[in-house]
C-alpha positions in Angstrom: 0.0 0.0 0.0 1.2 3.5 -1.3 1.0 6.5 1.6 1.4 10.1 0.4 4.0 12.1 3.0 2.2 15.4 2.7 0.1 15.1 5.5 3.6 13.7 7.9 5.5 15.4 10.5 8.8 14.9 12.3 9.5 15.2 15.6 13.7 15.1 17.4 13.8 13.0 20.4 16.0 15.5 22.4 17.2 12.3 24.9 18.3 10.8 21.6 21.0 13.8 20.7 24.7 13.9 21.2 24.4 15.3 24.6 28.3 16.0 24.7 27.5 18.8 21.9 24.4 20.1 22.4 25.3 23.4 20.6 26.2 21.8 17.3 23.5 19.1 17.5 20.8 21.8 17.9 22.0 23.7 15.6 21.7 21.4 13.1 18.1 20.5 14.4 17.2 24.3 13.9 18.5 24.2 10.2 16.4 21.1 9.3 13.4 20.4 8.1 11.8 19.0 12.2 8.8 20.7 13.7 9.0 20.2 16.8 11.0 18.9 19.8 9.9 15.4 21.9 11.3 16.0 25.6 11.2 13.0 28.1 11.0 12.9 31.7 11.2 9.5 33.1 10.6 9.9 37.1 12.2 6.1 37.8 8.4 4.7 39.1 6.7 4.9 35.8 9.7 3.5 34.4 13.1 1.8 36.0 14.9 4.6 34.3 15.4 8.4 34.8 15.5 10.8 32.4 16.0 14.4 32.2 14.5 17.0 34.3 13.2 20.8 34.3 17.0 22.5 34.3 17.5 20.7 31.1 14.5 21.6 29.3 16.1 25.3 29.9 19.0 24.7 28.4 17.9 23.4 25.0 15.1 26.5 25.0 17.7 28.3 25.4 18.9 27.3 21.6 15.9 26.9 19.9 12.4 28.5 19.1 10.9 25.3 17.9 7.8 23.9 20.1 8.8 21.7 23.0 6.3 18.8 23.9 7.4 17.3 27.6 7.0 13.8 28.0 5.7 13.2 31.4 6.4 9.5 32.1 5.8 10.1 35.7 3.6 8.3 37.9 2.5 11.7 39.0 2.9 14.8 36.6 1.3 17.4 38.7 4.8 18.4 40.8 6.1 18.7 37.4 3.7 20.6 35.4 4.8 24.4 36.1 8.4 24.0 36.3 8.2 22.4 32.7 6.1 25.4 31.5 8.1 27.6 33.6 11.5 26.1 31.8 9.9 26.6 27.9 7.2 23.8 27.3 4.7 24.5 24.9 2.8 21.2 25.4 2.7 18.6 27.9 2.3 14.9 27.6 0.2 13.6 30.2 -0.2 9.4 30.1 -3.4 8.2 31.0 -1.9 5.4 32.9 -0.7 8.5 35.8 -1.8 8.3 39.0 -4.1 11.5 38.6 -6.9 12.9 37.2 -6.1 13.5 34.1 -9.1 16.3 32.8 -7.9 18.3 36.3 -4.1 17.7 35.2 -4.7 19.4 31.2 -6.7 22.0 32.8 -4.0 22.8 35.1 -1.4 22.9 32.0 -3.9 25.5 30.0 -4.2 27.6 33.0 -0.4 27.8 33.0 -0.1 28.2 29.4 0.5 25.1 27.9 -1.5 22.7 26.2 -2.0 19.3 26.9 -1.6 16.3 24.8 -2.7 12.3 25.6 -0.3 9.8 26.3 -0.6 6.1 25.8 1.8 3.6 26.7 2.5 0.7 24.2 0.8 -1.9 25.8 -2.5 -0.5 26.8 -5.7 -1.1 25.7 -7.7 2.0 23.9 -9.9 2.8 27.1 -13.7 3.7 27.1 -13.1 7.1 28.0 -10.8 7.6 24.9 -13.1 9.9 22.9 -13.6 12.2 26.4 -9.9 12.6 26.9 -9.0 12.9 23.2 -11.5 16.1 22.7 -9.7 17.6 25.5 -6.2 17.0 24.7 -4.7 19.0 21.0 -3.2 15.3 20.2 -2.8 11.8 21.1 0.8 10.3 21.9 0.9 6.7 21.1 4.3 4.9 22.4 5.3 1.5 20.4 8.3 1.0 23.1 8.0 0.9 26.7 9.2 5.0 28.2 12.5 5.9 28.8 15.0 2.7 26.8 16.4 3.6 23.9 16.8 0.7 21.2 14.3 -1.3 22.2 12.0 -3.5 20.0 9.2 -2.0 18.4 5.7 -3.5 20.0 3.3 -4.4 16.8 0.2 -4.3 19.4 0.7 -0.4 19.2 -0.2 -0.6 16.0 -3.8 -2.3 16.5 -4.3 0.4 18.9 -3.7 3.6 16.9 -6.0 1.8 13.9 -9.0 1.8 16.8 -7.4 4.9 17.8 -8.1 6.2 14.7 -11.7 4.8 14.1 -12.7 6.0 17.1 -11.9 9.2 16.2 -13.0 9.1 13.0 -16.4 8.1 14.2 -16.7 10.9 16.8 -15.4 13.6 14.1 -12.7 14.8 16.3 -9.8 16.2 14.1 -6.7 14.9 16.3 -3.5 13.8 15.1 -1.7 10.1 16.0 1.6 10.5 17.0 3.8 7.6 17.3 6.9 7.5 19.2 9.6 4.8 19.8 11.5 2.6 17.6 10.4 4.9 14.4 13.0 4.1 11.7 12.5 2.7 7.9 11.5 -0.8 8.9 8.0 0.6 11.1 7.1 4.2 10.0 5.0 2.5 7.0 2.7 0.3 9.3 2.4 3.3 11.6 1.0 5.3 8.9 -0.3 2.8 7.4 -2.7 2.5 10.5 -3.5 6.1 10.9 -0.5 7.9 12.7 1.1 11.1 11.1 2.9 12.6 13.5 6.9 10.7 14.2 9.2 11.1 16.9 12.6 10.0 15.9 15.5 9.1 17.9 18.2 6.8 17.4 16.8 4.1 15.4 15.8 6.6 12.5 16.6 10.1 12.9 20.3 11.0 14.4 22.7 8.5 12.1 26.2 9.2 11.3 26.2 8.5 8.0 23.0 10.7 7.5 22.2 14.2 8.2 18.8 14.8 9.8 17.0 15.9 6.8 18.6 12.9 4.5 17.2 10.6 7.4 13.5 12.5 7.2 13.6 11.8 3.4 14.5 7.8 3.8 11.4 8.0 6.1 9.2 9.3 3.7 10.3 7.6 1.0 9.4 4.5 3.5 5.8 5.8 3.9 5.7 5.8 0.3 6.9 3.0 -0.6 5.8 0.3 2.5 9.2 0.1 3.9 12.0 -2.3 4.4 11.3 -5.9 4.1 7.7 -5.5 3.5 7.1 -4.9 7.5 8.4 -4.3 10.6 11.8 -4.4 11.1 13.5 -4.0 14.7 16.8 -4.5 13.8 
């Protein structure tokens, strides 16, 4: 199946850059063709990892003007909502799997001048309440890795989940993109558009290579979304 890339944007995993030259990889993040910047915070519960934190987030606003969408893995997000916003988020990823209310957490994040966006981890179910939270949030955030590890394998029961995703919202005429994030390179982006995501965060797997600048790796991907990718389906190698 055939996919036009007119309707696809690309997203930098900022935990995914050369962290030893954060000048000279954002510069050449500013001078491509991205959107928007992916920012995770991993608080160690919702995940056995950490990652990042608000002091951070300052320093790479500091060198670009490009949106910033936090990534609140966190079993609670609340502590961490106005620091983020405070430290140059434009949008904050809250994941329905939180500990919290999540309607009282995004209108928190507008109040503070932000907006909100839904996050989903790989492995859970779309909920009954999707279609409630979705009309709430500006977009839905659909992982295909667990938070936090880079290189893991891509997990094809995301991809069921983004096409009832996208049914569901569809059906309800609510105009929201899919964004999906983790393990995006040549061998997956197809089957993620193909089943109704248009929004890609990239990270080590397709985005940052050495042999490839950011914008030749943006063009392998959408000349994968054209063409159905590398051996006709997912590849997590």
């Amino acid at each position: 199946m055939k996919l036009s890339t007119t309707e696809y944007s690309f997203n930098a995993s900022l935990s995914c850059i050369d962290l030893g030259h954060v000048a000279d990889s954002m510069k050449e993040i500013n001078q491509s063709r991205i959107k928007s910047l992916h920012y995770d915070i991993v608080d160690g519960q919702f995940n056995e990892c950490f990652i990042f934190g608000d002091l951070m987030l300052k320093v790479f606003r500091s060198y670009t003007t490009l949106p910033i969408t936090v990534h609140l893995a966190c079993r609670n997000p609340l502590p961490y909502i106005k620091p983020c916003i405070a430290n140059g988020a434009d949008y904050i990823a809250i994941h329905y799997e939180a500990e919290t209310d999540i309607e009282t957490a995004f209108q928190q994040i507008r109040r503070l001048g932000a907006k909100p966006v839904l996050a989903f981890r790989c492995d859970t179910q779309v909920p009954k309440d999707f279609i409630k939270l979705a009309a709430h949030s500006e977009w839905i955030l659909k992982l295909s890795v667990q938070p936090g590890f880079s290189g893991q394998l891509f997990q094809k029961e995301a991809l069921q989940h983004i096409v009832q995703m996208k049914q569901l919202l569809l059906e309800a005429k609510l105009d929201k993109v899919i964004e999906a994030d983790g393990n995006i390179h040549t061998g997956t982006i197809h089957s993620c558009a193909k089943a109704g995501a248009t929004m890609f965060t990239g990270g080590t797997s397709g985005l940052f290579h050495q042999k490839h600048s950011i914008d030749e790796s943006i063009a392998l991907l959408e000349q994968a979304i054209a063409s159905g990718g590398i051996s006709n389906g997912i590849d997590n190698e």
